[in-house]
C-alpha positions in Angstrom: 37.0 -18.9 251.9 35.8 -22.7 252.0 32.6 -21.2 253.4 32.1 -19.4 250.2 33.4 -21.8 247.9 31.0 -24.6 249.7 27.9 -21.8 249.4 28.6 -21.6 245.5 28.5 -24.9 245.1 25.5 -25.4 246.9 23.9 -22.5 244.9 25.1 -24.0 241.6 23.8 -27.4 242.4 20.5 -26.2 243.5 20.1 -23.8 240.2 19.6 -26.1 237.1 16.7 -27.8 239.3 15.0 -24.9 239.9 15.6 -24.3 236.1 14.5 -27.9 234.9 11.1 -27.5 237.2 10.0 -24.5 235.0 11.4 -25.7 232.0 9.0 -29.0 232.5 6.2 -26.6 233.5 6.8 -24.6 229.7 6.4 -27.9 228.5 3.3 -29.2 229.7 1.5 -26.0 228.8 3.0 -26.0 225.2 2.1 -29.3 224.7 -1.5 -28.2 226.3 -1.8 -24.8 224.2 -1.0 -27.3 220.7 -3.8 -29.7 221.8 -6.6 -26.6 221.5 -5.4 -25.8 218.5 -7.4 -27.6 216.0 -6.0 -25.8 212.7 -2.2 -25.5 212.1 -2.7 -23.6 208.4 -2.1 -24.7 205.0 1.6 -26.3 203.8 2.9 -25.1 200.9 4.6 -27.1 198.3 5.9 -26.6 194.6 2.4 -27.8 192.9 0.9 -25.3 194.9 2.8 -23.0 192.8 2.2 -21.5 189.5 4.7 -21.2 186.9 6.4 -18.0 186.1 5.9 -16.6 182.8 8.9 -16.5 180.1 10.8 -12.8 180.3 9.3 -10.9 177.2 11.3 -11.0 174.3 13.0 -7.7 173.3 15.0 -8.5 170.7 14.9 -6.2 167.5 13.8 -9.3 165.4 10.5 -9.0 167.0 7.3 -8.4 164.4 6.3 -4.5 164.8 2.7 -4.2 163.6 0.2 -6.0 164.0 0.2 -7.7 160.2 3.3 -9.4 161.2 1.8 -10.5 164.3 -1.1 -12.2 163.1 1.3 -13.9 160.4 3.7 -15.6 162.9 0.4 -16.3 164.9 -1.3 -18.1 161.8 2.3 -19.7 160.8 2.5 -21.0 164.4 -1.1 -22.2 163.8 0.5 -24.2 160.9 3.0 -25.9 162.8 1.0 -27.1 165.5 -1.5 -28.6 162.6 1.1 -29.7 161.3 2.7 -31.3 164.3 -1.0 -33.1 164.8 -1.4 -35.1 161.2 2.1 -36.3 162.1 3.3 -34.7 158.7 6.8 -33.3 160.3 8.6 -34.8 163.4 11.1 -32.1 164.2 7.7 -30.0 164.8 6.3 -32.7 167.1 9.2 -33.0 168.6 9.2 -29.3 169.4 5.0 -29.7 170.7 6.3 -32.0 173.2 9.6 -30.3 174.2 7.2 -27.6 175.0 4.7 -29.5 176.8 7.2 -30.7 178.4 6.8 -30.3 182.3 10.1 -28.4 183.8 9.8 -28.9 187.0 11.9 -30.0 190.3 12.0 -33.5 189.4 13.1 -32.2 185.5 15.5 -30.3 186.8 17.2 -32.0 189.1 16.9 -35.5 186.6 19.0 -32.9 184.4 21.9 -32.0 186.9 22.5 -35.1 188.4 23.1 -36.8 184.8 25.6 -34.3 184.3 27.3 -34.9 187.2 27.3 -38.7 187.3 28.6 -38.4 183.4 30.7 -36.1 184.4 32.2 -38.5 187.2 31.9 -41.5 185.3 34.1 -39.5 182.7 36.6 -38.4 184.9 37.0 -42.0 186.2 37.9 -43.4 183.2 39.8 -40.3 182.7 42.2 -42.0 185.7 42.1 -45.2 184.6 43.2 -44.7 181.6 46.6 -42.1 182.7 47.1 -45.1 185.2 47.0 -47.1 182.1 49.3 -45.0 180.4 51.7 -45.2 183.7 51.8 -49.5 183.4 52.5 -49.1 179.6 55.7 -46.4 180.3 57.3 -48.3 183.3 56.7 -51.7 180.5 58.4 -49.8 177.8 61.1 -48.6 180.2 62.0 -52.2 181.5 61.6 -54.3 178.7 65.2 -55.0 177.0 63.5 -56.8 173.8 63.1 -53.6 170.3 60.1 -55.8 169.6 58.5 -55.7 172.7 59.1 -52.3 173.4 57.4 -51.0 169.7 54.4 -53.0 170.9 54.2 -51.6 174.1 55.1 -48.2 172.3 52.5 -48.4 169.8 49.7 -49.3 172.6 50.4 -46.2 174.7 50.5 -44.3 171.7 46.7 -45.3 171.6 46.5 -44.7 174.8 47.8 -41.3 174.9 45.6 -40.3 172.0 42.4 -41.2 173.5 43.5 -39.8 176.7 43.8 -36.2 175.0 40.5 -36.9 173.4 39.1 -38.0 176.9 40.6 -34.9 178.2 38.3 -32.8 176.2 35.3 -34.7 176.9 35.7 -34.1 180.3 36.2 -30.3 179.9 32.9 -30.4 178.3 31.3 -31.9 181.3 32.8 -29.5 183.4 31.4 -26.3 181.1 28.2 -28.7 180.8 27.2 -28.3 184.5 27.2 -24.1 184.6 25.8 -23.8 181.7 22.6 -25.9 182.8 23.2 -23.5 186.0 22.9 -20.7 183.5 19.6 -22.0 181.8 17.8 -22.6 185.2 18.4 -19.2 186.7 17.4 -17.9 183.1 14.1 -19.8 183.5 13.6 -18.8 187.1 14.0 -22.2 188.7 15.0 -22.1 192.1 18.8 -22.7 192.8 17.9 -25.9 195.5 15.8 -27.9 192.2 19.6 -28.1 190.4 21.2 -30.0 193.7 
């Protein structure tokens, strides 16, 4: 029995040895095959990409012949005139909006305002109930009427803008999917939002 046991470990010392030896020999003739090779092929990034087109629009509001067509295309024509002698802003401001570039960086500039809002809402959000905490245990031990309207009147505010705060940061919440929504919409890959 000790025979055996003294073979195995004999056989299991010599093994990972044997194992590092070829292991260091698959090395040398990687590193050996990657030196002749002179070309390791292109890397693709997002610029090498091309935009994907906006979904067609089926709506029923869509222009049927080809009369209508040419209108919207010569009242489009308008706008964008219109948008270059700097005669209406809100049509500049929709030029640019579309010439706006809505890529990774755009898109993840958008997301990550909407979370630090969102954070930065719901920190205030805890201030101000710990707020509201102080001003109920200062009400509760204060023996004085006219210290404790004071006091009653400031949480009052307090409680108020906390229900309004409360809101705010519901809207933040919805805020996030909803920009979720638009990007998948738009075909923007879910790794640009993060």
């Amino acid at each position: 029995m000790r025979v055996c046991a003294i073979l195995l470990i004999v056989c299991a010392a010599g093994s990972p040895t044997a194992s590092a030896q070829s292991l260091s020999d698959v090395a040398r003739k990687e590193a050996e095959r990657r030196q002749g090779v002179k070309n390791s092929g292109k890397t693709y990034t997002d610029k090498d990409l091309k935009p994907v087109p906006a979904a067609a629009d089926t709506s029923a509001d869509k222009p049927a012949d080809a009369n209508k067509d040419s209108v919207s295309d010569t009242a489009a024509d308008a706008k964008d005139a219109a948008a270059d002698s700097g005669t209406d802003t809100a049509t500049k401001a929709a030029v640019a909006e579309k010439k706006e570039v809505k890529d990774h960086e755009y898109w993840s500039k958008r997301m990550a305002g909407l979370r630090e809002q969102l954070d930065r809402d719901e920190t205030y959000l805890r201030a101000l109930q710990n707020r509201i905490d102080s001003l109920t245990t200062d009400f509760v031990n204060r023996d004085d009427p006219a210290q404790q309207t004071l006091i009653a009147a400031d949480r009052q505010k307090a409680l108020a803008e906390l229900d309004r705060l409360k809101k705010i940061v519901e809207e933040d919440r919805r805020a996030i999917p909803q920009l979720e929504e638009e990007a998948r919409r738009e075909g923007v890959p879910p790794g640009w939002l993060r």
